[in-house]
C-alpha positions in Angstrom: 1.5 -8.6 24.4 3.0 -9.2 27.9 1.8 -6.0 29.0 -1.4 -6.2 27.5 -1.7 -9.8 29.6 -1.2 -9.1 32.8 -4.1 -6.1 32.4 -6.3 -9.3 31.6 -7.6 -7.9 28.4 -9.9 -9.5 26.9 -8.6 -9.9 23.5 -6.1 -7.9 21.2 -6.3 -6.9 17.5 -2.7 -6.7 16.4 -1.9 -4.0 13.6 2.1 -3.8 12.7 3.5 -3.3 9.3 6.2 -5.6 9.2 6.4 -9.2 9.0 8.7 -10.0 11.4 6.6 -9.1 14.1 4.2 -11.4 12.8 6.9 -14.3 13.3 7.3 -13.3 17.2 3.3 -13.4 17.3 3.1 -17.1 15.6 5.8 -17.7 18.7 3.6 -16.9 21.6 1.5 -18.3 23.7 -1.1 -15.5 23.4 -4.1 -17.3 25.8 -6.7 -14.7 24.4 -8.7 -14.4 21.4 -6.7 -11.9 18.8 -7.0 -10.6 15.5 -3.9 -9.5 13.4 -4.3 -6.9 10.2 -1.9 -7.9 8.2 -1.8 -8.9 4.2 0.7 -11.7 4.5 -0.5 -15.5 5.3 0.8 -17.5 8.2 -0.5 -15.6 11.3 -1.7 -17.0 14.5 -5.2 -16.5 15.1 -7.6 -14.7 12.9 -6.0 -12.5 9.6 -8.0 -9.7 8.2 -6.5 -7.5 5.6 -6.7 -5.0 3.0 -6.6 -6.3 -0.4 -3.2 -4.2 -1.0 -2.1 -7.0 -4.2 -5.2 -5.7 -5.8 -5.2 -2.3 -5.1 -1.9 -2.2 -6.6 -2.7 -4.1 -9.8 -5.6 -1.8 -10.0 -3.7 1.6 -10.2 -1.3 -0.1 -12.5 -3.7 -1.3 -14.6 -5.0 2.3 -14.8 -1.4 3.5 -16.1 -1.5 0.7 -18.5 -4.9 1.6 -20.0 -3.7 5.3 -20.5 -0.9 3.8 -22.7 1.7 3.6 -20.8 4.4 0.9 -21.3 7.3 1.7 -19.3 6.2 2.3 -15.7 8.6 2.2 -12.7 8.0 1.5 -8.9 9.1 3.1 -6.2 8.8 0.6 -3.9 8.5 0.8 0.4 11.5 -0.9 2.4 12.1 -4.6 2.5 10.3 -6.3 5.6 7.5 -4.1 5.3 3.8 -6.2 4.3 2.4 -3.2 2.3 5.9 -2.6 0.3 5.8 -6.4 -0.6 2.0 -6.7 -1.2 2.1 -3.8 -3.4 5.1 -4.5 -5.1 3.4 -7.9 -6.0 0.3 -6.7 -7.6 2.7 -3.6 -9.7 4.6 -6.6 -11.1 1.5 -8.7 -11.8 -0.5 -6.2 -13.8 3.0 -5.9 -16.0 3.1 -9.3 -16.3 -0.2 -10.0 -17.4 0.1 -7.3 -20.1 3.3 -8.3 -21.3 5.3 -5.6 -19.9 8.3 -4.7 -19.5 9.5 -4.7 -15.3 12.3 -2.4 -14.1 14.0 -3.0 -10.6 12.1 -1.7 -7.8 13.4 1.9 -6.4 13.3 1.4 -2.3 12.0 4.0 -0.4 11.4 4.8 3.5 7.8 5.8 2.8 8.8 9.8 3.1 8.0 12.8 0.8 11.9 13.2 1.5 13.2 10.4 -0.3 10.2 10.8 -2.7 11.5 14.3 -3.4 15.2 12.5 -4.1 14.1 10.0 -5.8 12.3 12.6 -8.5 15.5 15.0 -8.9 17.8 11.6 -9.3 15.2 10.0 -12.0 15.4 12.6 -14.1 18.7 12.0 -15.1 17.1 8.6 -16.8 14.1 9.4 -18.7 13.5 6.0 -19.5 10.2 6.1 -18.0 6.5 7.4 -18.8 4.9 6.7 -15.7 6.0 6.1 -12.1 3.8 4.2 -9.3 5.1 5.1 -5.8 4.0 2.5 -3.2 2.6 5.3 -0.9 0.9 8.7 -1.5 4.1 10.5 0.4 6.4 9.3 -1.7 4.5 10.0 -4.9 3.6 13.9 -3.6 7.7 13.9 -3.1 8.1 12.7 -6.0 6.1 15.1 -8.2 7.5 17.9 -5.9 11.3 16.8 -7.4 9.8 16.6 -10.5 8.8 19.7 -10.8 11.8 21.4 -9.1 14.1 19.7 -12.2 11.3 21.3 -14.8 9.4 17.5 -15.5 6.2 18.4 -15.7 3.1 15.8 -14.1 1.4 14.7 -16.4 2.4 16.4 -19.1 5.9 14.6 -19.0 5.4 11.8 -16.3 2.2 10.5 -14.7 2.8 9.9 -10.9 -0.5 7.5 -9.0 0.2 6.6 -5.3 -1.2 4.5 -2.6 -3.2 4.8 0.6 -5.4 8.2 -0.3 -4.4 10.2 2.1 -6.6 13.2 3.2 -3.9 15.8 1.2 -4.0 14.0 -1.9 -7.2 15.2 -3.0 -5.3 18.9 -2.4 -1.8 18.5 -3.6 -0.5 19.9 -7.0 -1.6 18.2 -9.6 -4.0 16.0 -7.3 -2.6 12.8 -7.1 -4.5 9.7 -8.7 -3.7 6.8 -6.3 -6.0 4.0 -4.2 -8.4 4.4 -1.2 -8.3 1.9 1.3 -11.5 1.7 3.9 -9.5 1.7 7.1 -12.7 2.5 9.2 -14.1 -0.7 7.5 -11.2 -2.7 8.1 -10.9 -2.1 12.3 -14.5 -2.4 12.2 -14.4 -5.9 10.9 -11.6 -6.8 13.5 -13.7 -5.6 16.4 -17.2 -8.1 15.1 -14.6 -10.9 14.9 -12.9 -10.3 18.0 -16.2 -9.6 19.8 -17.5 -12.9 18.4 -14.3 -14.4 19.5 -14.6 -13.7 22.8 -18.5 -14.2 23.1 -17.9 -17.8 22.3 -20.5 -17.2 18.7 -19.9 -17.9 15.2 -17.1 -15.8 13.4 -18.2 -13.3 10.9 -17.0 -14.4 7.4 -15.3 -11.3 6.0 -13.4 -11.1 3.0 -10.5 -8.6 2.2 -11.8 -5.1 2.5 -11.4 -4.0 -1.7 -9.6 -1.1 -2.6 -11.0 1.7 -5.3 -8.8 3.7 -7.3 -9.8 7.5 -7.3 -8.5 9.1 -10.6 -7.5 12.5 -10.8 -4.8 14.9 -12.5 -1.5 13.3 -11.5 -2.1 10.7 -14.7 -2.8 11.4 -18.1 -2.8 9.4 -21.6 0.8 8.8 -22.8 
C-alpha cells in the first residue's frame, strides 16, 4: 500500500485471501479510493465478494439431494476467508437438513495433501460423500482414492470448489461450483472508477455461484 502510494495511484482494489490482512487494511490510513474482494464483513472502504457461503451450501445441498447423509469436509487452512466461508455454508446445508456434521479435515489447498488425505480416509469408511473446499484438493483426493481401490462415485462421491479449467478434464470429471471471477474484478473496477470520478456507486450484489454437475457424484 506504501508502495502503491508514493506512485500516486489513483485507487487500489485489494484481493488477499486471508483475513488478517484485512485487519492491517482497516489500520491504515489509505488516502485513496479502494475496493477490497473479500467475503468477510468489517473492511475499510468498499467490499465486493463472491457469494462463497452459498456456493458451498449449494454443492452440499446437491450431495444431500443424491441421498447422501454422512458427508465430510475437507476444509482450507484456518485464517483463510474462502476456507471459513465455505466451511460455513457446508455446515449450514447439514444443519438445515438435520444432518449429521463431522470435524473439518484441514488442508493447505494442494492436490498433495488432497492425495493424503484420500489414502488416510480410507481407513474410516464412515463416509459416503466428501466436499473438498477447493477443486485441488478434491482431484487429490479422488487420485488417493483410486490408488487404495475406492472407487468415485461408485464408492464415494467427491464435489469441489472454484471450477478450475482441469476439472471439466480430470477422471471422473469433478462436480464442484463456478465462481465468475471475470465478473467479480469487473464489478471492482465500475466501483472504483466511480469512486474516483466523484459519481454514484454502482449497487452490486455478491456475484452468485452455479454448481456444474458432472461424474464425480452420484446417487448413494
Amino acid at each position: 500500500i506504501r508502495q502503491l502510494s508514493r506512485e500516486q495511484v489513483s485507487g487500489i482494489v485489494a484481493l488477499a485471501p486471508q483475513v488478517r490482512v484485512f485487519n492491517v487494511l482497516r489500520g491504515m490510513a489509505i488516502g485513496v479510493p479502494f475496493v477490497s474482494l473479500q467475503t468477510a464483513s468489517g473492511s475499510d472502504g468498499v467490499s465486493l465478494s463472491a457469494d462463497q457461503v452459498a456456493g458451498a451450501q449449494l454443492v452440499t445441498e446437491h450431495l444431500i439431494g443424491l441421498g447422501h447423509t454422512d458427508i465430510l469436509h475437507l476444509a482450507g487452512p484456518q485464517d483463510w476467508i474462502e476456507a471459513e466461508s465455505r466451511m460455513r455454508g457446508y455446515l449450514t446445508a447439514l444443519r438445515e437438513a438435520d444432518l449429521p456434521t463431522f470435524p473439518p479435515i484441514r488442508g493447505d489447498w494442494s492436490t498433495d495433501f488432497g492425495y493424503f488425505a484420500g489414502r488416510e480416509l480410507a481407513r474410516r469408511r464412515d463416509f459416503t460423500a466428501v466436499f473438498a473446499a477447493n477443486d485441488l484438493m478434491a482431484i487429490g483426493l479422488m487420485h488417493g482414492f483410486r490408488d487404495v481401490g475406492i472407487d468415485v462415485p461408485g464408492d464415494v462421491s467427491v464435489v469441489g470448489f472454484d471450477d478450475i479449467p482441469v476439472a471439466a478434464h480430470v477422471w471422473p470429471t469433478l462436480t464442484t461450483v463456478h465462481q465468475d471471477f471475470g465478473e467479480l474484478g469487473r464489478r471492482a473496477v465500475h466501483i472504483l472508477l466511480a469512486e474516483i470520478r466523484g459519481e454514484e456507486r454502482p449497487d452490486f450484489g455478491a456475484v452468485q455461484p452455479a454448481l456444474r454437475v458432472r461424474e464425480s457424484s452420484a446417487e448413494r
